[in-house]
C-alpha positions in Angstrom: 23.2 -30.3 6.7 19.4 -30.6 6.9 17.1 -27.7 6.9 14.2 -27.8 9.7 10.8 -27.6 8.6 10.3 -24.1 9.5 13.3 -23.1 7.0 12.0 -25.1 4.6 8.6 -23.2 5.2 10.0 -20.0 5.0 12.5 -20.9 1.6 9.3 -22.0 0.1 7.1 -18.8 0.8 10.0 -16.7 -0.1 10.1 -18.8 -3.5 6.3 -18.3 -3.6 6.2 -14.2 -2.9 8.9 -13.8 -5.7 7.0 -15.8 -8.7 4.2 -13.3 -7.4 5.9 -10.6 -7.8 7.5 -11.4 -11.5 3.8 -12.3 -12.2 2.9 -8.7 -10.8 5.4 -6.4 -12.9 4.7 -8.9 -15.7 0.9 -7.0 -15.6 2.8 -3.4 -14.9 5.2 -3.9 -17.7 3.8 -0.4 -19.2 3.1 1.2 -15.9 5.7 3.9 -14.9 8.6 2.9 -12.3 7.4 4.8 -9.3 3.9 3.0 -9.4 5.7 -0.3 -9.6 7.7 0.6 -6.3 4.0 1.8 -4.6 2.9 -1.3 -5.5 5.5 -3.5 -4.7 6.1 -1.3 -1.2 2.3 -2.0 -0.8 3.3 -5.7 -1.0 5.6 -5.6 1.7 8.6 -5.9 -0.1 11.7 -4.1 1.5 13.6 -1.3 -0.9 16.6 -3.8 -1.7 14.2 -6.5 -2.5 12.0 -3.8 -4.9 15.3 -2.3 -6.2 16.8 -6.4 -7.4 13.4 -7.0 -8.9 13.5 -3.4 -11.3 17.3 -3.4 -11.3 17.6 -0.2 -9.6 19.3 0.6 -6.4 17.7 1.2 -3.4 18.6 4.4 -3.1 16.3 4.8 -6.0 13.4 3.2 -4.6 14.2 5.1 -1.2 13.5 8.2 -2.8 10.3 6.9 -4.7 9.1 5.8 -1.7 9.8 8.9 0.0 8.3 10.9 -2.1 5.2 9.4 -2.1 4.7 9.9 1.9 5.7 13.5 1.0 2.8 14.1 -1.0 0.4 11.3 1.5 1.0 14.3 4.1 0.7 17.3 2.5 -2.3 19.2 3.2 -4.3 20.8 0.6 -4.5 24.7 0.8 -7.6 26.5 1.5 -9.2 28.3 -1.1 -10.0 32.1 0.0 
């Protein structure tokens, strides 16, 4: 069975977006986890996908990424 071009287009930038990423965490290797999850997140990469590449679960990465909208929206209190 033959792919289509537009598969093979998509395999190919799939390939592509992961040897980024390896080459990405490669640079964070002393960063902490939760930064490599804002990053990756910030890459567009869905929670399994960041969770496979740090062998975590996604769970894990849900809460990261959670967490980091949490403090995106809290507001700062005023000083009296």
């Amino acid at each position: 069975m033959e792919m289509n071009s537009s598969q093979e287009i998509a395999r190919s930038l799939d390939r592509i977006s992961r040897i980024l990423a390896g080459m990405l965490l490669k640079d964070l290797e002393e960063i902490e986890q939760s930064k490599k999850i804002k990053r990756l997140k910030g890459c567009g990469f869905s929670n399994t996908e960041i969770a496979e590449m740090l062998h975590t679960t996604p769970n894990s990465v849900g809460v990261a990424v959670h967490s980091f909208r949490a403090k995106k929206n809290r507001k700062p209190k005023k000083r009296r």
